[in-house]
N, C-alpha and C positions, 0 to 999 in steps of 0.2 A: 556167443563166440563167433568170431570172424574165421571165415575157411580161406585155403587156400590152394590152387591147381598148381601139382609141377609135373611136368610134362618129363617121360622117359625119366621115372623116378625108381627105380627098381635096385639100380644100383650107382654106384659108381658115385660120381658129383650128386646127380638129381637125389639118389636115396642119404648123402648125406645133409642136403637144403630141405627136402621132406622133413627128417627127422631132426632141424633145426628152428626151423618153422613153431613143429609142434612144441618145442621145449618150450618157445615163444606165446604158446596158447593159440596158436592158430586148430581149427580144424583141418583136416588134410586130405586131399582127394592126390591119391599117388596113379599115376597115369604107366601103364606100361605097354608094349609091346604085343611079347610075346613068352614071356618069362610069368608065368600064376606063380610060380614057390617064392621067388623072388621079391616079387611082389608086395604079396602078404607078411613075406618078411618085413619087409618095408612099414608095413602099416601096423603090426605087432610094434614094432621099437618105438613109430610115434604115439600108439598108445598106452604105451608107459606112463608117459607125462601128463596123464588124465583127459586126454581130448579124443575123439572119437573121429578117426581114418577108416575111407573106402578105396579098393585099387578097382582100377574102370578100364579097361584094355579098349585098346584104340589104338590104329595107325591115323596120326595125327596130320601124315602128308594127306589125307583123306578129306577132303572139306565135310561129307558129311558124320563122315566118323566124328569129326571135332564137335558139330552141331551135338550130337549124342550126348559126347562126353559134355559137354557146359551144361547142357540141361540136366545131366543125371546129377552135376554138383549142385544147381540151381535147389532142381527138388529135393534132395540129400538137407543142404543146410542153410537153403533159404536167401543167401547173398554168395559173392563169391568177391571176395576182398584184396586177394591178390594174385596175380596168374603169374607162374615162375616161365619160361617157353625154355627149356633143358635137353629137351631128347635133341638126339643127332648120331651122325654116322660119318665115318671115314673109309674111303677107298682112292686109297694115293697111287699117284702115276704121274711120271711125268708128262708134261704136255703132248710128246710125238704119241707117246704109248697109250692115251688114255682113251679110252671108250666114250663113246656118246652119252651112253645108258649111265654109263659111271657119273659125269657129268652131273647128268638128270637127277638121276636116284638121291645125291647127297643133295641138290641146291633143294630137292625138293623135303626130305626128309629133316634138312636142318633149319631154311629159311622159309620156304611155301607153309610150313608148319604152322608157324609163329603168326603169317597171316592170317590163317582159317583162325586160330586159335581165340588172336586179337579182333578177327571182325565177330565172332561169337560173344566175347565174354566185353565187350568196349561199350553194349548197349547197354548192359546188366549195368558195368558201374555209371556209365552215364546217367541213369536215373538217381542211383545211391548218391551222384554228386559223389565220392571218392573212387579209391582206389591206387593200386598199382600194380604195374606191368613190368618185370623185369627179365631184358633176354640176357641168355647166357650163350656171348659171343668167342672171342677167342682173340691174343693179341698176333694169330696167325692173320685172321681178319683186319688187322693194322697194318703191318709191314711186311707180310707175304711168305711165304717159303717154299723151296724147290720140292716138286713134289706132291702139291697140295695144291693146282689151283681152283679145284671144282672146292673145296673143305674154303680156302681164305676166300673163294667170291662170297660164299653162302654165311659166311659171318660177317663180312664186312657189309653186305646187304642187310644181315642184323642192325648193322648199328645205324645206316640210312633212315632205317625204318624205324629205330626206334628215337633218330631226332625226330622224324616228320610226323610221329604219332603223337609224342611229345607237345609238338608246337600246335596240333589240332584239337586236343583231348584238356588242356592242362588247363582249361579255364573252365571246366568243372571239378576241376583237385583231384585230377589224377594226374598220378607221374608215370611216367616213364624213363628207366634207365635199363643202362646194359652194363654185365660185366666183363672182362675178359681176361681168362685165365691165362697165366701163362702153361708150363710144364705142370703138371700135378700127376699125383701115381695114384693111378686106376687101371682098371683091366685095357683100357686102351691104350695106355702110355708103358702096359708091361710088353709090351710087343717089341718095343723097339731094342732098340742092340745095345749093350753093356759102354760100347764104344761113343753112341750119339749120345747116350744118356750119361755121358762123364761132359760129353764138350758141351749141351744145354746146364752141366751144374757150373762149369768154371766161366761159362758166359753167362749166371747169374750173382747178384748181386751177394746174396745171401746164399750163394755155393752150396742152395741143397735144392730140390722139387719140392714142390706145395703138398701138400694134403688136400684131400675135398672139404672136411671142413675151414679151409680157413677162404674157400667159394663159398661154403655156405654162410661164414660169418659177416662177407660183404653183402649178400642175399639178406639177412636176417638185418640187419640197419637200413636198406635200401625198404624195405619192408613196412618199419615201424615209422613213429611218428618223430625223432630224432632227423626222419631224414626228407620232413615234409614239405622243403622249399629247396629240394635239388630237383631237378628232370634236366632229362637231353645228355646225361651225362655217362661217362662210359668210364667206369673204375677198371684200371690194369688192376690184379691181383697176381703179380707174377714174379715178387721175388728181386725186384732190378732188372732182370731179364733183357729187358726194352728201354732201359739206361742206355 
């Protein structure tokens, strides 16, 4: 069986691409935080589907935390066949108002992540000759919004990085892509106000919010072997949104 790392998988998007992964027959290394119950919730739902899940706790903005985490999946299930890079965080402010730390904390939690993650687990597939790498950006990271810009640098740097990883890697048959979500309802997008979350539905296409799985169903193609002469490419999963 083929395993697979999704990083800040406990809940949210990351725990619905986990537990779509696994329907998929992947093994699953579910990567969290700080949340154990949650967690293992996680890893109970994808062992349902008959495949055998570890959760591995790890701050991932951590270069050696990451080191940890790949070898403990290394030694867990032998190869590591696709790394999801999912964790992230939001602390918005506008530009006059926002703090240094704020700043810091997200580019480093969402995008520094994704490189420790990738300089870790890129040598593994390089030997296997396969592989794939898929971040999970945001179409904030495309075209920006008030209030976010330490959240749209740190994805838009997602997708940088995941051409140029792309154009380095892909002549041993790995790919790499990104996706970017638009609105989807998770505990991070219940936060906002009854009033923004009416003008994000009538400024979508399809006039409703996404669900996580229909992240994790562009995850789960990007994944397989259906999707094994795409790389460098960045799927909106947003509804119209960005029509």
């Amino acid at each position: 069986m083929k395993c697979a790392i999704v990083t800040g998988a406990s809940r949210g998007i990351g725990k619905a691409i986990a537990i779509g992964l696994a329907k998929d027959g992947f093994q699953i290394v579910v990567n969290y935080l700080n949340n154990e119950r949650k967690a293992l919730e996680t890893v109970a739902e994808c062992e349902v589907y008959g495949v055998k899940a570890i959760a591995v706790q790890a701050n991932v903005s951590d270069y050696e935390a990451c080191r940890q985490l790949v070898s403990k999946a290394k030694e867990t299930f032998g190869s590591i066949d696709v790394l999801v890079n999912n964790a992230g965080i939001t602390k918005d402010n506008l530009l006059l108002r926002m703090k240094p730390e704020d700043f810091t904390n997200v580019i480093d939690a969402n995008l520094t992540s994704a490189f420790h993650m990738m300089s870790f687990v890129t040598p593994i597939m390089l030997k296997q000759r396969s592989g794939r790498i898929i971040n999970i950006s945001s179409v904030v990271g495309i075209y920006g919004n008030k209030g976010q810009m330490n959240y749209a640098a740190s994805k838009a740097g997602l997708i940088g990085m995941t051409k140029s990883a792309a154009k380095e890697i892909g002549v041993r048959g790995i790919t790499v892509n990104a996706v970017a979500p638009g609105f989807i309802q998770t505990e991070m997008t219940d936060v906002l106000g009854d009033t923004f979350k009416e003008t994000i539905i009538q400024n979508t296409a399809l006039k409703c919010l996404g669900e996580a799985e229909d992240i994790a169903n562009a995850v789960s193609f990007l994944a397989s072997e259906k999707a094994r002469y795409i790389t460098g490419q960045v799927i909106q999963v947003d509804g119209g949104l960005s029509l």
